[in-house]
ZATOR-149472 format. One line per 4 residues: for each residue x, y, z of N, C-alpha, C, CB. Coordinates in steps of 0.2 Angstrom, whole numbers, always signed. Atoms other than C-alpha are relative to their C-alpha. Glycine has a CB too. Layout:
<sites>
X Y Z X Y Z X Y Z X Y Z; ... $
</sites>
This chain:
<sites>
+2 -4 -5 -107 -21 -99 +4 +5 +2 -2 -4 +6; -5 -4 +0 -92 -12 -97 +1 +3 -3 +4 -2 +1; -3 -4 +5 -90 -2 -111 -6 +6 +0 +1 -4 -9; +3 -6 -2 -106 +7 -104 +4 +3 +4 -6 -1 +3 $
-3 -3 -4 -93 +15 -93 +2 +7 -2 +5 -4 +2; -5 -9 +3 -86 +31 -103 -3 +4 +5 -2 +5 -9; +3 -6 -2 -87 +46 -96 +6 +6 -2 -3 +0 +8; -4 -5 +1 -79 +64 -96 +2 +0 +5 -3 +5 -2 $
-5 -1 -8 -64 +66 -82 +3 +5 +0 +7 -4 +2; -3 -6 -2 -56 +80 -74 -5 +6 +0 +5 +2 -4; +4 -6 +1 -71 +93 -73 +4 +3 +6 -8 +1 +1; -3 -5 -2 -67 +108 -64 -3 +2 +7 +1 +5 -6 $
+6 -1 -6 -73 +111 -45 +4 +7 +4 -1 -10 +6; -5 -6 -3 -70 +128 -36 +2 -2 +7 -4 +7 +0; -1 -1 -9 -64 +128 -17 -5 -1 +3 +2 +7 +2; +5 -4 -2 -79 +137 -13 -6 -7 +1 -1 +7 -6 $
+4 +7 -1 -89 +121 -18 -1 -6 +5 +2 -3 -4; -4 +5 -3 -80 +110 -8 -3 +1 +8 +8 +0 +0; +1 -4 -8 -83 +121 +9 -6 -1 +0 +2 +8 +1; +5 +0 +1 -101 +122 +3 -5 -6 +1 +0 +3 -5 $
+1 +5 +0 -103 +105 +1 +0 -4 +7 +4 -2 -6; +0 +3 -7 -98 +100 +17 -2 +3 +8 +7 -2 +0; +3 -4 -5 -105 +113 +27 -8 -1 -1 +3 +7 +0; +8 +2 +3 -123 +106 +20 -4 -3 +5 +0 -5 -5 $
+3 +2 -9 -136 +100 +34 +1 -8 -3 -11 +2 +3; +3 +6 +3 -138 +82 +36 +6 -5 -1 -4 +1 -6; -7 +3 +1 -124 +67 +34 +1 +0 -5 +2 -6 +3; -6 +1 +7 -111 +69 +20 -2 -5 -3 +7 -2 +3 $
-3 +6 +3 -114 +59 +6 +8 -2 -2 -4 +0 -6; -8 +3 +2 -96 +59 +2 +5 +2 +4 +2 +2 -7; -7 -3 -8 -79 +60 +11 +1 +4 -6 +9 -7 +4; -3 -1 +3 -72 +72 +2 +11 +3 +1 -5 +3 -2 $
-8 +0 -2 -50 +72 +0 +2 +5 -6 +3 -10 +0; -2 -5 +4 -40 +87 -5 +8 +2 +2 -5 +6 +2; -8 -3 -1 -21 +93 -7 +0 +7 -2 +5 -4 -5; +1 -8 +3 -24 +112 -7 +7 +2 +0 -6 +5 +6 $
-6 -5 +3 -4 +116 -8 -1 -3 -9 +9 -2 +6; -2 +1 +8 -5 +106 -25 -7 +0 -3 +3 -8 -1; +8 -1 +6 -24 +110 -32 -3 -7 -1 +2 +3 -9; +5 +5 +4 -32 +93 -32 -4 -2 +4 +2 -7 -2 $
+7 +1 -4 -47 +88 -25 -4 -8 -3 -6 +7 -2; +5 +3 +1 -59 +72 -28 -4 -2 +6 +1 -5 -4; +5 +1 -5 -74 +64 -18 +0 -10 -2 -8 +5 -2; +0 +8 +1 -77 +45 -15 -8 +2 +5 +8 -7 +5 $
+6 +0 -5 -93 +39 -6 +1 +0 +7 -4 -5 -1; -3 -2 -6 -94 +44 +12 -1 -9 +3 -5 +7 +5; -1 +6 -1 -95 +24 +15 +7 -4 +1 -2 -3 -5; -10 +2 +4 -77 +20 +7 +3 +4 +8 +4 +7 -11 $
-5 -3 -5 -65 +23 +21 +7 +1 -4 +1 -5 +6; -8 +0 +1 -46 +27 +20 +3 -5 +1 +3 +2 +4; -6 +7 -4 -33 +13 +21 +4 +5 +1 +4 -8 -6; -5 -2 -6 -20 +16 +33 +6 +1 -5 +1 -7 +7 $
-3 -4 +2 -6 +28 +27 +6 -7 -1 +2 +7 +4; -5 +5 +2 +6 +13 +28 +1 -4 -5 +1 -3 +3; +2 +4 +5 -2 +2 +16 +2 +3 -5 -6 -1 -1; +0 -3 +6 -3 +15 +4 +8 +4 -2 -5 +5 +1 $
-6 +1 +1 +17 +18 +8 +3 -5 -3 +3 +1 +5; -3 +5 +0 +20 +1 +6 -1 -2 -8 -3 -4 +5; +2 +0 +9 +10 +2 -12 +6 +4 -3 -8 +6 -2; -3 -6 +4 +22 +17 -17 +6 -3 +2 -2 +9 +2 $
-6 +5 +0 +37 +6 -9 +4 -5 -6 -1 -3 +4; -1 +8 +2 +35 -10 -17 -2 +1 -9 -7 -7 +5; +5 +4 +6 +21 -12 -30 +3 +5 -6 -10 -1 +1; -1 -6 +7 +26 +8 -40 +9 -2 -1 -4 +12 +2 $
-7 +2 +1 +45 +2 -37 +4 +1 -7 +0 -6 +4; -2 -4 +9 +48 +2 -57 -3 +2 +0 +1 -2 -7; +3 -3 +1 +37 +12 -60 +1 +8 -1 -4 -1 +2; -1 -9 +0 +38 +34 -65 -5 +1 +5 -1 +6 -8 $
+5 -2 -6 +25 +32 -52 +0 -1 +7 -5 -2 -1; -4 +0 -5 +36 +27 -40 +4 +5 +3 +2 -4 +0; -9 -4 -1 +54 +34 -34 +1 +3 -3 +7 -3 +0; -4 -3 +6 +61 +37 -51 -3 +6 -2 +0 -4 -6 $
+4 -6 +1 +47 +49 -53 +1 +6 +2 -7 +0 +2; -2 -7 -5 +52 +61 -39 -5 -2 +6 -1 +10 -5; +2 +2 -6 +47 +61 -22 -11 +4 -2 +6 +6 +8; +9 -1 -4 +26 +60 -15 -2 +7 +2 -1 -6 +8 $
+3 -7 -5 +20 +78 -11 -6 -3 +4 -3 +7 -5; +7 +1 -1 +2 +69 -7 +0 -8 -1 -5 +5 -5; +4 +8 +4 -7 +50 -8 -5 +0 +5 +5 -9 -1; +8 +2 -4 -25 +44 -2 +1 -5 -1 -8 +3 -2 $
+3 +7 +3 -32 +26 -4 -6 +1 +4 +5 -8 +0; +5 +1 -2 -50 +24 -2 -1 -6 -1 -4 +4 -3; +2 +7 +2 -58 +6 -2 -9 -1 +4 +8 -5 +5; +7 +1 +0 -77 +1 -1 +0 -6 +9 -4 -4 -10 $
+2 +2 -6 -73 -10 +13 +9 -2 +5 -7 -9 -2; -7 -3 -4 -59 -10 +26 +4 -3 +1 -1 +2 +7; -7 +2 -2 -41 -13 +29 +2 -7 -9 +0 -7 +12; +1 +6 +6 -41 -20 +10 +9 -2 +2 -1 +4 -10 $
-7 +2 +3 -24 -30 +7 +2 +5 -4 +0 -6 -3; -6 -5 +3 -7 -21 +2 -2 -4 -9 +10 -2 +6; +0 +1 +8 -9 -29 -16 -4 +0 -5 +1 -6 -1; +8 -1 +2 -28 -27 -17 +2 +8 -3 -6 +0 +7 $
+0 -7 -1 -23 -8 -19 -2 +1 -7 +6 +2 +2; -1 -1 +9 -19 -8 -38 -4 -6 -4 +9 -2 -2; +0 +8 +5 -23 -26 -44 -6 -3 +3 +7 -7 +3; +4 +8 -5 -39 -40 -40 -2 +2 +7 +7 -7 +1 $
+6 -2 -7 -50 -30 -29 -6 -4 +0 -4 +9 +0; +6 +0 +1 -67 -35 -26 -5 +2 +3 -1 -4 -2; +5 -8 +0 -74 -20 -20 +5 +6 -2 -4 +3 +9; -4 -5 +6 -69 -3 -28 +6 +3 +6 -6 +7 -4 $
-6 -3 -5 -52 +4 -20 +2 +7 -8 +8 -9 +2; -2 -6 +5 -48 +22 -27 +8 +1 +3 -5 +8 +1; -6 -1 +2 -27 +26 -27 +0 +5 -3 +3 -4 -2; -1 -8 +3 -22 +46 -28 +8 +1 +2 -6 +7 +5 $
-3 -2 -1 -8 +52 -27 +4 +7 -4 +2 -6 +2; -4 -4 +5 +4 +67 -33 +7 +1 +3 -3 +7 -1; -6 -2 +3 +21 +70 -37 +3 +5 -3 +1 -2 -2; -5 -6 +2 +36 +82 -39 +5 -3 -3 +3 +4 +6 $
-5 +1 +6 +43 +79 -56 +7 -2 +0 +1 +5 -3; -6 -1 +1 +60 +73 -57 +0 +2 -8 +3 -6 +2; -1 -2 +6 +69 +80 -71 -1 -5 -6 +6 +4 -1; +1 +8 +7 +71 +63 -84 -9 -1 -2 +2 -11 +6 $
+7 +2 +2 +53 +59 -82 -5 +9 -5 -5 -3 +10; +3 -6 +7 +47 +79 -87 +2 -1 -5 +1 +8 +0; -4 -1 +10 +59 +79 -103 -4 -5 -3 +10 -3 -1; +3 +3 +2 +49 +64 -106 -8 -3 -1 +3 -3 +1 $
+7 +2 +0 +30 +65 -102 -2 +1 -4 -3 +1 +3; +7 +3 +6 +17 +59 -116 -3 +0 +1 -2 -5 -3; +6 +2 -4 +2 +57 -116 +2 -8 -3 -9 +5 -2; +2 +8 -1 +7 +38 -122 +6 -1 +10 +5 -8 -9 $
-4 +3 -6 +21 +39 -106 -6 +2 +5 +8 +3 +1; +6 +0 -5 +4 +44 -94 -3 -8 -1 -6 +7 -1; +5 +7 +1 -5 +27 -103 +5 -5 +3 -2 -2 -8; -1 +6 -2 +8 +16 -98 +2 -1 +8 +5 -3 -4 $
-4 -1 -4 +14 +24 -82 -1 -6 +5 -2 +7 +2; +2 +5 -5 +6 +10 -70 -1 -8 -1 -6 +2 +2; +2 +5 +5 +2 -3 -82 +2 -1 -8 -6 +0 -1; -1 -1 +7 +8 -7 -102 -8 +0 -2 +5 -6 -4 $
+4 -2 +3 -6 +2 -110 +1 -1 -8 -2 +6 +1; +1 +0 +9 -2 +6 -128 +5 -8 -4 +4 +10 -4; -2 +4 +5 +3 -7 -141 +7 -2 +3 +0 +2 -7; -6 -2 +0 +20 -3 -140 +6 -5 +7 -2 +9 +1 $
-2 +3 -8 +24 -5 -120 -3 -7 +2 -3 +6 +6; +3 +8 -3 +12 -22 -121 +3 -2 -4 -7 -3 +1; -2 +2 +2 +23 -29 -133 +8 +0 +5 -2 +2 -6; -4 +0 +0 +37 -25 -124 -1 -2 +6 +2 +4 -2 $
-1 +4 -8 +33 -31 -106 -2 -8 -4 -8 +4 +7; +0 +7 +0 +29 -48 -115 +6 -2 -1 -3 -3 -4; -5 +2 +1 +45 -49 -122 +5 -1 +9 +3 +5 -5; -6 +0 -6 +53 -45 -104 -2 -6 +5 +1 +8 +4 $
+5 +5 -4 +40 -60 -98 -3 +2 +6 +3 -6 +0; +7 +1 -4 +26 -54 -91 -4 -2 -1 -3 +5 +1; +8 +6 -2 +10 -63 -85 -4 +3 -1 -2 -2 +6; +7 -2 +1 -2 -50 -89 -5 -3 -6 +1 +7 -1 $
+4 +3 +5 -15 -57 -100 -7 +6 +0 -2 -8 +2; +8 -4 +2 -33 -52 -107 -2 +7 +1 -5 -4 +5; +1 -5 -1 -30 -35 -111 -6 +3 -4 +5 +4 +0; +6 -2 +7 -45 -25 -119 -1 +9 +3 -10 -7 +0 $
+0 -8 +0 -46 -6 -122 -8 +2 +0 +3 +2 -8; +7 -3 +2 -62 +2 -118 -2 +4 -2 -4 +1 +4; -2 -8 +2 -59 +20 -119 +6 +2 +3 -6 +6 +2; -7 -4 -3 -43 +31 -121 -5 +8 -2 +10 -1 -5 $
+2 -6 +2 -46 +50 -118 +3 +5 +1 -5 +1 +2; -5 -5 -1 -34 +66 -120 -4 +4 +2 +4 +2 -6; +2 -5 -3 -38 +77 -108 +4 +6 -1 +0 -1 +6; -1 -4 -2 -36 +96 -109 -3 +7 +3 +3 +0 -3 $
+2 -7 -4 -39 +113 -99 +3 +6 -1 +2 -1 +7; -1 -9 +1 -40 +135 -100 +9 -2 +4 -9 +7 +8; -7 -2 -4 -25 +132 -86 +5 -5 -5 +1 -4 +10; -7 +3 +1 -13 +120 -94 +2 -6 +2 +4 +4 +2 $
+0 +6 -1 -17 +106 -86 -3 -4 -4 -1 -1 +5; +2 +4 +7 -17 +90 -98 +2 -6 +2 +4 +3 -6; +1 +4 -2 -17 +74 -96 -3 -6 -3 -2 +1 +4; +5 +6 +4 -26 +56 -101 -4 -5 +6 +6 -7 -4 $
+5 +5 -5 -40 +45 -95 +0 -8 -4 -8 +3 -1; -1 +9 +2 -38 +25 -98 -8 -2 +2 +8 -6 +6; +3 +6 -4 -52 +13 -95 +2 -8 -3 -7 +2 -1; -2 +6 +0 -46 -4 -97 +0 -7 +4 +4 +2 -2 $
-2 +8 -3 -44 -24 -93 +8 -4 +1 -4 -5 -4; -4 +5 +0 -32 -35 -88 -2 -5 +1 +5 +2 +2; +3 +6 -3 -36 -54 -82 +6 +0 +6 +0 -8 -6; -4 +0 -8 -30 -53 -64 -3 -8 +5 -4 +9 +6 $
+3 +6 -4 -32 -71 -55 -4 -3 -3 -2 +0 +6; +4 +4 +4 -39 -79 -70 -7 +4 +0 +0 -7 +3; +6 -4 +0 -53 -66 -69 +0 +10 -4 -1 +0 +9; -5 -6 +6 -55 -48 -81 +0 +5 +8 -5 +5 -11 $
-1 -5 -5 -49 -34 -67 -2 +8 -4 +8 -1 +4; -1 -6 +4 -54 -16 -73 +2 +6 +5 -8 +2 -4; -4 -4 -3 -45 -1 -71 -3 +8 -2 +7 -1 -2; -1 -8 +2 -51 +18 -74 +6 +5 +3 -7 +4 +3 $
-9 -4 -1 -32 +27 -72 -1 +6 -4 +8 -6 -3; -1 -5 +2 -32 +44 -75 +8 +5 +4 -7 +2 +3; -6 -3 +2 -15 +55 -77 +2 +5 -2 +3 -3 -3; -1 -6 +3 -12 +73 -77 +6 +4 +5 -7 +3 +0 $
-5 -5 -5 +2 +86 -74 -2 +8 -1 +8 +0 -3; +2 -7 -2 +1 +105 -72 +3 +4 -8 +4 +3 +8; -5 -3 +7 +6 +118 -86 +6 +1 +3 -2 +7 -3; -7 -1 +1 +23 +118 -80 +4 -5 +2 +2 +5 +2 $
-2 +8 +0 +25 +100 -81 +6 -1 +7 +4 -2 -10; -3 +1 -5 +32 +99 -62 -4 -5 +5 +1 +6 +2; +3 +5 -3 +18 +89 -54 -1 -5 -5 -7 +2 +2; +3 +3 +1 +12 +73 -56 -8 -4 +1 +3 -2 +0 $
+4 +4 -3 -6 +68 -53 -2 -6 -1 -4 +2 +1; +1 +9 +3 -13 +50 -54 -8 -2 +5 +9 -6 +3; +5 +3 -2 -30 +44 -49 -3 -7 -4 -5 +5 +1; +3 +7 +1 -33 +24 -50 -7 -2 +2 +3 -3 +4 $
+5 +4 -5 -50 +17 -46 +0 -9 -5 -11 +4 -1; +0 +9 +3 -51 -4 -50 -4 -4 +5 +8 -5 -2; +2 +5 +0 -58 -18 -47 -2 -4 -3 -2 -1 +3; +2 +5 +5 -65 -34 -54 -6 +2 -3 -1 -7 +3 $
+5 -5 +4 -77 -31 -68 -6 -2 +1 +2 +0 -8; +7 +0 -2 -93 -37 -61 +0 +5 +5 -2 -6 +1; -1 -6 -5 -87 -26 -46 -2 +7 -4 +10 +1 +4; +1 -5 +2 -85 -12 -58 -4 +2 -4 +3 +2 -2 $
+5 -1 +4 -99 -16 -67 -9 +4 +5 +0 -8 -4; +5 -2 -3 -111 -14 -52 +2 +5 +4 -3 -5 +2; -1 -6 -5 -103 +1 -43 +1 +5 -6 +6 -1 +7; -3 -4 +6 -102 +11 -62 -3 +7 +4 -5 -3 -10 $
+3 -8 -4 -111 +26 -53 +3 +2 +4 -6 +1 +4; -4 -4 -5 -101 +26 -39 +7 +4 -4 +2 -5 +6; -7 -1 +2 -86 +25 -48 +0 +6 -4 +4 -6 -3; +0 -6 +6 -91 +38 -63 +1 +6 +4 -7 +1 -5 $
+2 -7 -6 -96 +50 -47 +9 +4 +0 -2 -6 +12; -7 -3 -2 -77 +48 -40 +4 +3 -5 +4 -4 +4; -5 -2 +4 -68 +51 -57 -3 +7 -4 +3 -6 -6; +1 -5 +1 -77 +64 -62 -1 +5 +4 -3 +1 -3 $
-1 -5 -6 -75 +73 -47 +9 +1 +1 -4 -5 +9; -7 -1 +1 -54 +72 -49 +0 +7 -5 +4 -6 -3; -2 -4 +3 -51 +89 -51 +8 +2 +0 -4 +3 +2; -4 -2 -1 -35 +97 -54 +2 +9 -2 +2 -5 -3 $
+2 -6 +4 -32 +116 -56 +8 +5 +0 -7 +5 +4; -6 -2 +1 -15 +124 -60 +3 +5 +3 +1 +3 -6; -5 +2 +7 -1 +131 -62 +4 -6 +0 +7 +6 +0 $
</sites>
């Protein structure tokens, strides 16, 4: 039921839209969340609320801690967390939702990680995606299990921004957890963006609309 999930990420949404959209009669179907010094934009349903900035510190503290999507990456210019129902748990963020929780955030490059960004180093940035990095987190003995590849998709753009789209599983609490992780930088490979949506895969199986909504609503637009 999950592999009905593809879709096309990163379309391209103007300013102008945004203003238009929310100056519309009538209540807002969607919140919409924007970083206009850094050019990103998406939408969640106006349902989904915010978790509380700390959580979402406490995510970028703890849980991206290894991670290039943490510290080592270079400092946070931006982060959101959206969640379908309120005050999710700090662990729920990333991992073993079950309702949908979106995670954004962007970043100012440190130098190590530009010299080095791929599009496989965007696949594993949050998770071992390719072959490679899930051979190598077992060796270092990790617990992840039951991974399965739904769609990978290289993203590019007129501006120069470029990037990748994951959809994938992992078995989170003995159950498969799914992830749409999308990962793109600018043309002058100084940002990082990152939009998560997961949860458990009956979750993501019966909110596939919403969720397709919010990732293809992640825009990003250069330099």
């Amino acid at each position: 039921m999950i592999r009905q999930l593809r879709r096309t990420a990163a379309g391209i949404i103007a300013a102008g839209t945004i203003v238009s959209a929310l100056a519309a009669c009538g209540a807002p179907s969607y919140t919409y969340a924007a970083d206009t010094t850094d050019n990103a934009y998406f939408k969640v349903p106006a349902a989904w609320q915010q978790v509380k900035t700390t959580s979402v510190s406490a995510v970028q503290a703890a849980l991206l801690s290894k991670s290039a999507a943490g510290a080592a990456g270079g400092a946070f210019a931006w982060s959101r967390a959206y969640a379908a129902t309120p005050n999710p748990p700090v662990n729920d963020l990333l991992t073993g939702s079950v309702t949908p929780v979106v995670y954004a955030s962007v970043q100012d490059l440190s130098s190590p990680v530009r010299a080095s960004l791929s599009f496989d180093f965007m696949r594993d940035l949050l998770f071992p995606v390719t072959g490679p990095a899930r051979q190598a987190a077992t060796a270092n003995g990790s617990t992840l299990t039951g991974f399965n590849l739904v769609s990978s998709t290289t993203i590019t753009d007129k501006d120069g921004v470029r990037g990748i789209n994951e959809l994938y599983e992992y078995t989170i609490g003995g159950l498969p957890d799914a992830f749409d992780q999308t990962v793109l930088t600018n043309s002058s490979t100084t940002k990082l963006y990152i939009l998560l949506v997961q949860c458990y895969q009956d979750c993501f199986a019966s909110h596939a609309a919403q969720i397709k909504t919010v990732v293809e609503s992640f825009t990003v637009r250069g330099p």
